[in-house]
LUMVO-803820 format. One record per residue (C-alpha): residue number from 0; chain; residue in three letters; x, y, z. Coordinates in nm, 2 decimals. Each point is the difference from the previous one (the first is absolute). Layout:
N
resi->NUM chain->A resn->ALA c1->X c2->Y c3->Z
...
END
This chain:
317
resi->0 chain->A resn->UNK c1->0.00 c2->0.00 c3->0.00
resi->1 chain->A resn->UNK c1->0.10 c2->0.34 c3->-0.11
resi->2 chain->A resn->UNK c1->0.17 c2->0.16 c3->0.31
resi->3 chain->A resn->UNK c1->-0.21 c2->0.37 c3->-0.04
resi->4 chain->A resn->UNK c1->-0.33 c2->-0.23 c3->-0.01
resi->5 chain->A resn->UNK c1->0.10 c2->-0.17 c3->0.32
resi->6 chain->A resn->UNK c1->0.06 c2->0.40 c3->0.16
resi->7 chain->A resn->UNK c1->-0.34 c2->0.06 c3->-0.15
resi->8 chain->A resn->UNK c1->-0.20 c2->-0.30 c3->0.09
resi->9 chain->A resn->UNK c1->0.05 c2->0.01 c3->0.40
resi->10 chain->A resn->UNK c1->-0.35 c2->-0.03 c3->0.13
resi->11 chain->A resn->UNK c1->0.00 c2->0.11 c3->0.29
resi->12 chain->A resn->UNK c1->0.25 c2->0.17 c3->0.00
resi->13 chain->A resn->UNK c1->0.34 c2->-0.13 c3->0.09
resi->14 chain->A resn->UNK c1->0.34 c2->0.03 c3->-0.07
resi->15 chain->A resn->UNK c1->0.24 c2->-0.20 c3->-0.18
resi->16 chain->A resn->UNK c1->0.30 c2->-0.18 c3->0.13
resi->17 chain->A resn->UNK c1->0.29 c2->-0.06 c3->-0.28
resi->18 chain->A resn->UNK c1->0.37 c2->-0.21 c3->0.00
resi->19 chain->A resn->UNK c1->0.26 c2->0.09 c3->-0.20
resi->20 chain->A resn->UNK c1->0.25 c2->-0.31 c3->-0.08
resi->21 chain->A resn->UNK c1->0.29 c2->-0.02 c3->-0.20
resi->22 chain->A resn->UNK c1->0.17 c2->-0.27 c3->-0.18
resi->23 chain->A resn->UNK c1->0.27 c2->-0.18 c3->0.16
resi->24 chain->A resn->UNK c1->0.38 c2->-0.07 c3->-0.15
resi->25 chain->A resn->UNK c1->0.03 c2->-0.39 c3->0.22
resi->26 chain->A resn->UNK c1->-0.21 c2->-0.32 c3->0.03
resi->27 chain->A resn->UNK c1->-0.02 c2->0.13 c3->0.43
resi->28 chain->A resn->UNK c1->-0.11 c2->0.31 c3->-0.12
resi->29 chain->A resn->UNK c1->-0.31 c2->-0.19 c3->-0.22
resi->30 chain->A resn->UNK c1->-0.10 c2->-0.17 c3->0.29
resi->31 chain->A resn->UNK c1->-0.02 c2->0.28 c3->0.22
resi->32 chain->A resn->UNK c1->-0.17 c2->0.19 c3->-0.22
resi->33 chain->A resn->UNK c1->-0.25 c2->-0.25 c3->-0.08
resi->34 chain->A resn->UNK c1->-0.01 c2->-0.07 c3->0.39
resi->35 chain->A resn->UNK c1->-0.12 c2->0.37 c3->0.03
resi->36 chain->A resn->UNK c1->-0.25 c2->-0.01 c3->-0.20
resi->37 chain->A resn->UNK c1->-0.17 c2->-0.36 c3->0.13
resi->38 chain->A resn->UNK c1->-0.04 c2->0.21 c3->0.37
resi->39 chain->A resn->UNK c1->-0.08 c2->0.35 c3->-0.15
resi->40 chain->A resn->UNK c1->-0.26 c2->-0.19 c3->-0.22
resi->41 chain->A resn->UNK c1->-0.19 c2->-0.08 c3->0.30
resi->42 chain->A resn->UNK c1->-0.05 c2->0.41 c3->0.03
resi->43 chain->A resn->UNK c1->-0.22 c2->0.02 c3->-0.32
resi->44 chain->A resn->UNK c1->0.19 c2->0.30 c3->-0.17
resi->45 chain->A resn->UNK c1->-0.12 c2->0.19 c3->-0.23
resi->46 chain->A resn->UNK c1->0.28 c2->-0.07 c3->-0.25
resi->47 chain->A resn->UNK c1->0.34 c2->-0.04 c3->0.01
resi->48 chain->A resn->UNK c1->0.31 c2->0.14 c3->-0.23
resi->49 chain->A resn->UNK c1->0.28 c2->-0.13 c3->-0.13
resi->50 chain->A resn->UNK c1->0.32 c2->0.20 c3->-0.07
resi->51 chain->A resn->UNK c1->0.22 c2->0.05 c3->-0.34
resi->52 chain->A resn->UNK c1->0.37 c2->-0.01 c3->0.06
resi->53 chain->A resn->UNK c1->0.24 c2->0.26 c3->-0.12
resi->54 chain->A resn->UNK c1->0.02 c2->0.01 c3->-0.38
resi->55 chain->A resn->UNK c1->-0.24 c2->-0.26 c3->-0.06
resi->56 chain->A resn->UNK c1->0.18 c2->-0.24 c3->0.16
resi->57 chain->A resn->UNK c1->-0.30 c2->-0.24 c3->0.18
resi->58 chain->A resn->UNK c1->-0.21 c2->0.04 c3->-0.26
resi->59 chain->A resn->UNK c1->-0.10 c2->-0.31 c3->-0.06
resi->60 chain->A resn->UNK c1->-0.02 c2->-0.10 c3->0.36
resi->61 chain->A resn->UNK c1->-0.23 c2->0.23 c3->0.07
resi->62 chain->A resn->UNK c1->-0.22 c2->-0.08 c3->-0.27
resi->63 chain->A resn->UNK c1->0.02 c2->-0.35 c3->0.13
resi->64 chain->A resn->UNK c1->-0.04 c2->0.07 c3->0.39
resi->65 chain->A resn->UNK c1->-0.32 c2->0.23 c3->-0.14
resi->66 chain->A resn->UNK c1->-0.12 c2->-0.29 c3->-0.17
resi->67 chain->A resn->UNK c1->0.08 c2->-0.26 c3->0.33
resi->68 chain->A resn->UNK c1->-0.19 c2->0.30 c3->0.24
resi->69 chain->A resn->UNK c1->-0.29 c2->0.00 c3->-0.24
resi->70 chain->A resn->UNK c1->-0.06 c2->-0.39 c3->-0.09
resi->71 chain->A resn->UNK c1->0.13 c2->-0.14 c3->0.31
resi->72 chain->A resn->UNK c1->-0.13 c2->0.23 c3->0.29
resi->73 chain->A resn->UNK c1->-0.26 c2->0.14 c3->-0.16
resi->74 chain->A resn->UNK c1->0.15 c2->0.35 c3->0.09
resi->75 chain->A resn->UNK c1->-0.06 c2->0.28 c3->-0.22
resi->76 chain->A resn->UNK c1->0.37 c2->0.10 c3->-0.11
resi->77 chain->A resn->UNK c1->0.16 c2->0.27 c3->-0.15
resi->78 chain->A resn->UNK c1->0.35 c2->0.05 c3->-0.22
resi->79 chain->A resn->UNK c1->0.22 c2->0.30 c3->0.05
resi->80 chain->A resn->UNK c1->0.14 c2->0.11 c3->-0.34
resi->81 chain->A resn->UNK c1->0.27 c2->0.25 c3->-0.05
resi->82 chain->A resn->UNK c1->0.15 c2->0.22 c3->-0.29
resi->83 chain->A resn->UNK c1->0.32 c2->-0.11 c3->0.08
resi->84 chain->A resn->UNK c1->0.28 c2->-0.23 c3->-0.22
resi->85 chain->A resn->UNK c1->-0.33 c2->-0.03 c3->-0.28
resi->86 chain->A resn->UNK c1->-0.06 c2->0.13 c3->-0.36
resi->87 chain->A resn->UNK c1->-0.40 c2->0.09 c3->-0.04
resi->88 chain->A resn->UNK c1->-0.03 c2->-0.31 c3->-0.23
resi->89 chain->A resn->UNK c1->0.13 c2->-0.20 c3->0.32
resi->90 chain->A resn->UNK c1->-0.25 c2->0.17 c3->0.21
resi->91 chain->A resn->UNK c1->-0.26 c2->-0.10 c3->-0.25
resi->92 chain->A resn->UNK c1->0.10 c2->-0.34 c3->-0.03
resi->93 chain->A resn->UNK c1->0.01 c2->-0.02 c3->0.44
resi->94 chain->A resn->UNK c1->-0.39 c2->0.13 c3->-0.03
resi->95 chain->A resn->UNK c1->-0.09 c2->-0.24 c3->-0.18
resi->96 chain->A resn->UNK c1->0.14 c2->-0.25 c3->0.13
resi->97 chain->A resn->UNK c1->-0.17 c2->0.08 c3->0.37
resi->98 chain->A resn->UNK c1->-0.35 c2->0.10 c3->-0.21
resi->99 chain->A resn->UNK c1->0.04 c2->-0.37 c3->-0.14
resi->100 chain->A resn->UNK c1->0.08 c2->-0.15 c3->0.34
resi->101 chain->A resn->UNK c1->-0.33 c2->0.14 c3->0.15
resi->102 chain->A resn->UNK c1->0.18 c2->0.32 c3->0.20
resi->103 chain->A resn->UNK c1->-0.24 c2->0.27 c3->0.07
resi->104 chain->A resn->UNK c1->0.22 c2->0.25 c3->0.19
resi->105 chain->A resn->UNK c1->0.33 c2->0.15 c3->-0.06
resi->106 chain->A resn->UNK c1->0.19 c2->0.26 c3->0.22
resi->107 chain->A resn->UNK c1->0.19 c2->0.21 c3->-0.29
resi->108 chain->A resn->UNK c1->0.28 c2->0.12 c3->0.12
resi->109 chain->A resn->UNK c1->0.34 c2->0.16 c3->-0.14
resi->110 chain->A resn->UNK c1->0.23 c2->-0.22 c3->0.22
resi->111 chain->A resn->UNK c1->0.33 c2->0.05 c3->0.16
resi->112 chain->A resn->UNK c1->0.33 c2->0.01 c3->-0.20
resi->113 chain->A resn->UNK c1->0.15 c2->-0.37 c3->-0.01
resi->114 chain->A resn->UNK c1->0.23 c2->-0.12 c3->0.25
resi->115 chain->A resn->UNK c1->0.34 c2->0.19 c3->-0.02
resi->116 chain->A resn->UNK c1->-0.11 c2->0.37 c3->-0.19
resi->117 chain->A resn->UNK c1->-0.13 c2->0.25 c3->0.19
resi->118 chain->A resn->UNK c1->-0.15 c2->0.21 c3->-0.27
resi->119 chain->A resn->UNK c1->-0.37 c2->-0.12 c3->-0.12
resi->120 chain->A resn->UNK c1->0.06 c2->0.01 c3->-0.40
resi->121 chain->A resn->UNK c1->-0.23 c2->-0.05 c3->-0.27
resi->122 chain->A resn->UNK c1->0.02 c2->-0.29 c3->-0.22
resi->123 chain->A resn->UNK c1->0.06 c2->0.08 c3->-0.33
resi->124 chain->A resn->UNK c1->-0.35 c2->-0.05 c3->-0.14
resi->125 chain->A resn->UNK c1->-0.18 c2->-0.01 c3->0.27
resi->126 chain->A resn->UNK c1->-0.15 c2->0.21 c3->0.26
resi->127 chain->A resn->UNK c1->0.08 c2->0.28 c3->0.25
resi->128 chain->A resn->UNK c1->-0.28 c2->0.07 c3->0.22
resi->129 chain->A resn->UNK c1->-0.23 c2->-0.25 c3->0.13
resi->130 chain->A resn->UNK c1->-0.28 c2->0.25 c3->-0.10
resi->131 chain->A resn->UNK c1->0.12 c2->-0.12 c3->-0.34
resi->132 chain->A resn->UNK c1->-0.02 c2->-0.37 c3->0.11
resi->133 chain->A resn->UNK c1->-0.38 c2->0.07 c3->0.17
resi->134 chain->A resn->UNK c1->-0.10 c2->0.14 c3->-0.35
resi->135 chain->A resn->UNK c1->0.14 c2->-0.29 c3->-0.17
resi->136 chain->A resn->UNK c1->-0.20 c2->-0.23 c3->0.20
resi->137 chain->A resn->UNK c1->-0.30 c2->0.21 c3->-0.02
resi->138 chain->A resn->UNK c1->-0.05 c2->0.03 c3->-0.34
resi->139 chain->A resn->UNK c1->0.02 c2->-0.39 c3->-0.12
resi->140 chain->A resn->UNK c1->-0.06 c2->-0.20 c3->0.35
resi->141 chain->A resn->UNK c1->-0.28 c2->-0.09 c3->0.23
resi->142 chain->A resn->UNK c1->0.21 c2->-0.01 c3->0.31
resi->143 chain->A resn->UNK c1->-0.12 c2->0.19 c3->0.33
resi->144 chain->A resn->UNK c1->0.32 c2->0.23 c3->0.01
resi->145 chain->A resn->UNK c1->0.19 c2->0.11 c3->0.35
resi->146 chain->A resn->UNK c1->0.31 c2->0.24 c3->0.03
resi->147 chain->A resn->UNK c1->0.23 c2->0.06 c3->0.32
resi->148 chain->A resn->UNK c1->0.01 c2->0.35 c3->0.15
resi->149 chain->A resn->UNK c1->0.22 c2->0.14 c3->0.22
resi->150 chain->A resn->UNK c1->-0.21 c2->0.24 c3->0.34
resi->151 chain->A resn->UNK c1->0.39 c2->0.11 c3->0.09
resi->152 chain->A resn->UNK c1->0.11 c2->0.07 c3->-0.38
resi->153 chain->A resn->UNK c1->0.18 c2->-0.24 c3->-0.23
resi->154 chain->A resn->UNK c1->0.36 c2->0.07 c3->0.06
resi->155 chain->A resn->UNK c1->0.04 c2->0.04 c3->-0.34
resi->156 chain->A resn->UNK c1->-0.26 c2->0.32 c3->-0.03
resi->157 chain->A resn->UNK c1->0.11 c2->0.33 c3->-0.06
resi->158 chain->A resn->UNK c1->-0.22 c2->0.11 c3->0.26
resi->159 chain->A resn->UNK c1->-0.32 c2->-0.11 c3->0.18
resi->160 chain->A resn->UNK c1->-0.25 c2->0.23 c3->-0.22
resi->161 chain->A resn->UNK c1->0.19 c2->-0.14 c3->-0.29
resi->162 chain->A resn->UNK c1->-0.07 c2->-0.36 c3->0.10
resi->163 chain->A resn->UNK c1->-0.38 c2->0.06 c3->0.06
resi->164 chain->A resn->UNK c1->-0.02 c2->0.15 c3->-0.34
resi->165 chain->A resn->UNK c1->0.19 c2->-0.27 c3->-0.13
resi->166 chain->A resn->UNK c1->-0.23 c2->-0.26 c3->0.19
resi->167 chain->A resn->UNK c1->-0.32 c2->0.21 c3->-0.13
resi->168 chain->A resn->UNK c1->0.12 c2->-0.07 c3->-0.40
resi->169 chain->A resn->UNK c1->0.06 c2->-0.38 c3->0.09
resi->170 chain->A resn->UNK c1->-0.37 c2->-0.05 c3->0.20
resi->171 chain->A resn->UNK c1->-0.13 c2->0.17 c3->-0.32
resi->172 chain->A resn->UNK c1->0.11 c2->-0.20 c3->-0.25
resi->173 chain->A resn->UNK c1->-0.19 c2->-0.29 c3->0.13
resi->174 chain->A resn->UNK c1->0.12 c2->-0.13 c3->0.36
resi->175 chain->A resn->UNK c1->-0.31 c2->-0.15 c3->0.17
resi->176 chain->A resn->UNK c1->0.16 c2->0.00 c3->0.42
resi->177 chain->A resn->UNK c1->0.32 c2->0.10 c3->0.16
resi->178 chain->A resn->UNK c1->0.21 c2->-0.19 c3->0.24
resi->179 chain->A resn->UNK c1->0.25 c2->0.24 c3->0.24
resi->180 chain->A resn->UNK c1->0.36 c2->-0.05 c3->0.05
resi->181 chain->A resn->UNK c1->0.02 c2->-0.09 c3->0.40
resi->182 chain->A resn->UNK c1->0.02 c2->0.23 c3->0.24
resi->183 chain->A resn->UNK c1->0.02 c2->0.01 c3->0.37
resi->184 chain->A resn->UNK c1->-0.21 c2->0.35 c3->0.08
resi->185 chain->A resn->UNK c1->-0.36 c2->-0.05 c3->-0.11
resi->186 chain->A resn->UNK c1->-0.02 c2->0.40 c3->-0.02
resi->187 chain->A resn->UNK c1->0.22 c2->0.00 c3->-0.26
resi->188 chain->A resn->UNK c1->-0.23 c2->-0.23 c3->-0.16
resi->189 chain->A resn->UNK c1->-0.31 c2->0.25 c3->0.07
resi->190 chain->A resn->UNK c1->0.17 c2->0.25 c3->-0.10
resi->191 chain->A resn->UNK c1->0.09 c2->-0.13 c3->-0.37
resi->192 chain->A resn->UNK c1->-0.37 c2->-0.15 c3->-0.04
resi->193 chain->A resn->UNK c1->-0.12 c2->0.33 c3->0.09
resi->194 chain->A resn->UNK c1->0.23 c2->0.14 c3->-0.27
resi->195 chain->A resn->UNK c1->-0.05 c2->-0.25 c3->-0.25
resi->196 chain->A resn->UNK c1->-0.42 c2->0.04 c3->0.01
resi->197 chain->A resn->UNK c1->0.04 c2->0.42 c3->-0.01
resi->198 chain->A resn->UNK c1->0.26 c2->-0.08 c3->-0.31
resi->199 chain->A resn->UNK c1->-0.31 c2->-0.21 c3->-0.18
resi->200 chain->A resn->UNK c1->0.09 c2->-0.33 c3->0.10
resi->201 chain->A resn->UNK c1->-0.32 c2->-0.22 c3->0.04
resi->202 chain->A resn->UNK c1->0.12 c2->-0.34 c3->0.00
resi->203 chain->A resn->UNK c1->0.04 c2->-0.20 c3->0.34
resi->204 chain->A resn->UNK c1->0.33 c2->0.04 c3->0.15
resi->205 chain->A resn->UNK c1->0.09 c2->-0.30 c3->0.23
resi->206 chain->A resn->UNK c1->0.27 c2->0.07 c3->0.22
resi->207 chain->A resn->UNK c1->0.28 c2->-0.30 c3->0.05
resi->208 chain->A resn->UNK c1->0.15 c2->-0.07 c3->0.29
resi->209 chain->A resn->UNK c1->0.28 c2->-0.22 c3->0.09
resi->210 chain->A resn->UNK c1->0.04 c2->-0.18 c3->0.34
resi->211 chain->A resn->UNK c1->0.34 c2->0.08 c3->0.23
resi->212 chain->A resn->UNK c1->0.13 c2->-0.35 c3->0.03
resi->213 chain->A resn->UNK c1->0.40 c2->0.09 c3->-0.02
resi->214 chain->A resn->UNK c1->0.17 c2->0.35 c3->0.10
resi->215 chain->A resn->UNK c1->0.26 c2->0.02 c3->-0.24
resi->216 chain->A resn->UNK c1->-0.22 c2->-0.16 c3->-0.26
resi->217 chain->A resn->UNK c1->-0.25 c2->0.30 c3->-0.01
resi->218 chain->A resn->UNK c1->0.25 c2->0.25 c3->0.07
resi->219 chain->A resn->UNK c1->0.15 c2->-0.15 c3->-0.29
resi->220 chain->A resn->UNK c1->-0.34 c2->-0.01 c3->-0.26
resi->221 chain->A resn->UNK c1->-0.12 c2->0.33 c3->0.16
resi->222 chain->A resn->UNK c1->0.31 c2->0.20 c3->-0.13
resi->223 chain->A resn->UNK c1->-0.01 c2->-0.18 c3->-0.32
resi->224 chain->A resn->UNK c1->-0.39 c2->0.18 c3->-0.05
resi->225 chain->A resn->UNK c1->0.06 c2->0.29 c3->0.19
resi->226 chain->A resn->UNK c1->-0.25 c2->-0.10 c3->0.29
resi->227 chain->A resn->UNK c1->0.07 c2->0.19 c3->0.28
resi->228 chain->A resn->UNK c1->0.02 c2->-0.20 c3->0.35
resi->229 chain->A resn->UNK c1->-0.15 c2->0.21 c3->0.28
resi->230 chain->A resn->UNK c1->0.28 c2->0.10 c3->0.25
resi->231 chain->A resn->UNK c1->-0.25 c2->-0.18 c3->0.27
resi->232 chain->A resn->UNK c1->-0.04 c2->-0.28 c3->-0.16
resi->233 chain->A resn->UNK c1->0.35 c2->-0.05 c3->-0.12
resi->234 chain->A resn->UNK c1->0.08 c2->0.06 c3->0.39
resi->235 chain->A resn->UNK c1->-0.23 c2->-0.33 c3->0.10
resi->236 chain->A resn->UNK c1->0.18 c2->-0.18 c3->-0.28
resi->237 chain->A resn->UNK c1->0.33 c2->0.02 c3->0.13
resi->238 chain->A resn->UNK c1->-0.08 c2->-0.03 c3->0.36
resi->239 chain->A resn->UNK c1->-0.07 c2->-0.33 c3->-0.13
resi->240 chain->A resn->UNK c1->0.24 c2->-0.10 c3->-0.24
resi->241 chain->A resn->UNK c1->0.20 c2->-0.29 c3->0.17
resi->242 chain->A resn->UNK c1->-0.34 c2->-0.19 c3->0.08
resi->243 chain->A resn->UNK c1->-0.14 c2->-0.06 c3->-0.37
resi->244 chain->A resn->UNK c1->-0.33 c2->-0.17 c3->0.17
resi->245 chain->A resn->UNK c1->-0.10 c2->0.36 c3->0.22
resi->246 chain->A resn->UNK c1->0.08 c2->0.18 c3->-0.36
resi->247 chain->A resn->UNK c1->-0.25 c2->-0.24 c3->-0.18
resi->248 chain->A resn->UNK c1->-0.23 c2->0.01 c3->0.29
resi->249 chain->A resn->UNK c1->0.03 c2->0.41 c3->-0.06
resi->250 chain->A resn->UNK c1->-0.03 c2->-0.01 c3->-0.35
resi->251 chain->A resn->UNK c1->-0.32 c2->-0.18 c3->0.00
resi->252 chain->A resn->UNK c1->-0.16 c2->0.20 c3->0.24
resi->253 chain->A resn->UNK c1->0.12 c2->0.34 c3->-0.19
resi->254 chain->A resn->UNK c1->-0.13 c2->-0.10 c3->-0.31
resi->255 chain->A resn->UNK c1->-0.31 c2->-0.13 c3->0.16
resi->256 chain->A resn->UNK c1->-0.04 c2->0.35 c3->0.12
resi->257 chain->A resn->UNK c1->0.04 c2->0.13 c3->-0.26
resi->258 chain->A resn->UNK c1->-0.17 c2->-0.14 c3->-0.22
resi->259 chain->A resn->UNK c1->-0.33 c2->0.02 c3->0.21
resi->260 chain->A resn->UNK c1->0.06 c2->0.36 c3->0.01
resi->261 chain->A resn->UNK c1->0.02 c2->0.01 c3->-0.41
resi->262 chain->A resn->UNK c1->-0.29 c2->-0.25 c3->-0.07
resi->263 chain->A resn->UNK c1->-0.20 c2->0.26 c3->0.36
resi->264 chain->A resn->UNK c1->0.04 c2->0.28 c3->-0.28
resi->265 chain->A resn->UNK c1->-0.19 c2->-0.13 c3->-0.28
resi->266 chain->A resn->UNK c1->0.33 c2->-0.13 c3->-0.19
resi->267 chain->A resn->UNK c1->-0.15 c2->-0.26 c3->-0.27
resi->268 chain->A resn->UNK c1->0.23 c2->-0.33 c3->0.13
resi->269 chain->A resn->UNK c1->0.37 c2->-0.05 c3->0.11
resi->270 chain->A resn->UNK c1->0.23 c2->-0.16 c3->-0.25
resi->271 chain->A resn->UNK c1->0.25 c2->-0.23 c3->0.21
resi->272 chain->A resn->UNK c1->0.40 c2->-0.02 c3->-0.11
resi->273 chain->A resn->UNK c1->0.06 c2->-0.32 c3->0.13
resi->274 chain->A resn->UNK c1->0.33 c2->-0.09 c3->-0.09
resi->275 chain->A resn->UNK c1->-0.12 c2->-0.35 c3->-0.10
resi->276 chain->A resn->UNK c1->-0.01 c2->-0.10 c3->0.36
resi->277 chain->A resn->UNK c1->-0.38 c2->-0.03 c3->0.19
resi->278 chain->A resn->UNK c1->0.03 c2->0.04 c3->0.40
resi->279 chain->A resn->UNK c1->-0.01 c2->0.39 c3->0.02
resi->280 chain->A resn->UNK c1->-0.28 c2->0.07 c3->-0.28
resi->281 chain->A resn->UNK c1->-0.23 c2->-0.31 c3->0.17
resi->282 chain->A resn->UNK c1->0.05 c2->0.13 c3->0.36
resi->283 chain->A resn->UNK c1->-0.10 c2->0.35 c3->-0.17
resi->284 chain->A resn->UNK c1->-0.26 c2->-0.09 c3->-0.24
resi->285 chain->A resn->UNK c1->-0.19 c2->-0.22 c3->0.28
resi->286 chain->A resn->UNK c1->0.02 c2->0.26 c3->0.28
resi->287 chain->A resn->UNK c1->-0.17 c2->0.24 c3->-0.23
resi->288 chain->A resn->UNK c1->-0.26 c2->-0.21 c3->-0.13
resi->289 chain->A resn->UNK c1->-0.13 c2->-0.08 c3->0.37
resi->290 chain->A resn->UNK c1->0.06 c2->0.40 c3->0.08
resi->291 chain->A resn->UNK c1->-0.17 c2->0.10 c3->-0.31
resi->292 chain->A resn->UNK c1->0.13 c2->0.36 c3->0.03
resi->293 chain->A resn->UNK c1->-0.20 c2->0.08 c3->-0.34
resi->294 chain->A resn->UNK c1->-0.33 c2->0.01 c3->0.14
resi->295 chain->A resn->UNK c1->0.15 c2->0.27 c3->0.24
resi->296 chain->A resn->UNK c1->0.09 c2->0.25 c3->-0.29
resi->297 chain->A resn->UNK c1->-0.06 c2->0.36 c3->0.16
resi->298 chain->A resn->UNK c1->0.21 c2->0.15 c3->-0.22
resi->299 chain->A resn->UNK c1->-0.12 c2->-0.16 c3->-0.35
resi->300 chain->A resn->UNK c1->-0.07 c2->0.29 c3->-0.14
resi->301 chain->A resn->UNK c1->0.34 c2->0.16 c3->-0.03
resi->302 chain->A resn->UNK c1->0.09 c2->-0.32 c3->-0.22
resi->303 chain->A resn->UNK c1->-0.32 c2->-0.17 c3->-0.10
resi->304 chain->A resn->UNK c1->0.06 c2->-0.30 c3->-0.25
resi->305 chain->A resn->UNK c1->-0.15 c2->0.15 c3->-0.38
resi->306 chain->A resn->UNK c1->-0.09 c2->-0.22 c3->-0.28
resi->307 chain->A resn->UNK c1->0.28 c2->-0.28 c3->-0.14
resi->308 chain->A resn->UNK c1->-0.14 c2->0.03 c3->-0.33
resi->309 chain->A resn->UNK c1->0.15 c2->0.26 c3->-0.26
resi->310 chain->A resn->UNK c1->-0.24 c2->0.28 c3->-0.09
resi->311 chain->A resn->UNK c1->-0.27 c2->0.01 c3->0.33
resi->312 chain->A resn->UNK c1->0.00 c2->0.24 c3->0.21
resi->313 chain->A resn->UNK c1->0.17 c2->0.05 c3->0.34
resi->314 chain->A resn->UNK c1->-0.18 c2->0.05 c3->0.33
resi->315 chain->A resn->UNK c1->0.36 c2->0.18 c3->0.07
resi->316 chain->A resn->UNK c1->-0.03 c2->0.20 c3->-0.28
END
């Protein structure tokens, strides 16, 4: 099922919950992953993603571990796709392979540079902007289309008005919901969706959120994105960085927190990065399911959930 029809379709009203996957290099790593998603099954999600490596370089497995999600789980899935390391006849060729294999969702996306450059370059005859790529897909496929955006800037914008404008052009050429970088400071995510809707942006934005499980893993990830760590919470991490059980136990209950704040709000679900692994986004998942923070939503109105499907009107607008 098309991803902005499952936004849409909530009766009553209820938010999504979402894991992002990605495809593993080792045999260990396949049966972790795999092990992940027997347990987080048991959660219903919404959907679930599947990532593209740099330059193209899991392509097929994520095709395949799409395929797997969908067939055996019966999990709705979706593939990233990014600009990166492929001509537009490539691209072309990759749609149509996932439009063959019964994939209704893709997350467009530019990508990274590959492993070893620093500098994101365009492939000669292919794309540059994944507002390009979202058009492309647009205009000859009948996926549900996603896009990434970023409520503390991409750290490759020339400025945070520039990426808004930037993000306006790629929702415009056809982008049905957005998924958020993490973040640690759910203002900052307020604060963007507030932007986003005065800027003209209709579509849902569902914020994602990664649990704490290591210290020098997410301090790691967070200065890859440019998510800022909250001196606070940065301050409980460390007073608890010899015992990695008390920074797990923190983690969860953080993004628990957090996330019950978010979904309190009115936000339209919680997309979960879950590193392949399961514990943290369960423990999560469950304890807001029985707390049900939704139904509590006395701010809604500040970031009410408008219609998934292009061309309706907003109740944000």
């Amino acid at each position: 099922m098309r991803i902005d029809h499952i936004l849409a379709d909530q009766d009553p009203p209820a938010p999504v919950f979402s894991f992002e996957f990605f495809p593993p290099k080792t045999a260990e790593g396949e049966r972790n992953l795999y092990a992940a998603l027997g347990e987080l099954k048991k959660l219903e999600p919404s959907f679930v993603s599947v990532t593209y490596g740099a330059g193209g370089s899991t392509r097929e497995k994520t095709i395949g571990i799409v395929k797997r999600i969908k067939e055996e789980y019966g999990l709705e899935a979706m593939a990233h796709l990014t600009c990166v390391g492929a001509t537009v006849a490539q691209l072309h060729a990759t749609l149509a392979e996932m439009r063959d294999a019964g994939i209704e969702n893709v997350l467009a996306l530019r990508g990274d540079p590959p492993a070893g450059e620093e500098e994101w370059i365009r492939t000669d005859g292919g794309l540059e902007y994944s507002r390009e790529l979202v058009a492309l897909i647009a205009g000859g496929y009948p996926f549900a289309i996603g896009a990434a955006c970023f409520p503390e800037t991409h750290i490759h914008a020339e400025s945070r008005q520039a990426d808004l404008e930037h993000l306006v052009e790629k929702v415009r050429e056809g982008v049905d919901f957005l998924i958020t970088q993490m973040f640690f400071d759910n203002a900052v995510y307020f604060e963007f969706v507030k932007c986003a809707r005065a800027a003209g942006i209709e579509v849902p934005i569902i914020p994602g959120v990664m649990p704490i499980t290591r210290v020098g893993q997410i301090e790691r990830m967070a200065a890859m994105c440019g998510a800022a760590i909250p001196d606070g919470l940065r301050a409980e991490l460390h007073a608890r960085g010899e015992d990695p059980e008390a920074v797990l136990d923190f983690g969860v209950a953080y993004a628990t927190l957090q996330c019950a704040e978010l979904l309190a709000a009115g936000a339209p679900g919680i997309h979960f990065y879950t590193l392949n692994r399961s514990p943290a986004t369960r423990a999560i998942v469950s304890a807001l399911k029985l707390a049900r923070p939704w139904e509590k939503a006395v701010y809604a109105g500040s970031i009410s959930r408008p219609s998934a499907t292009r061309g309706e009107p907003s109740a944000a607008s």
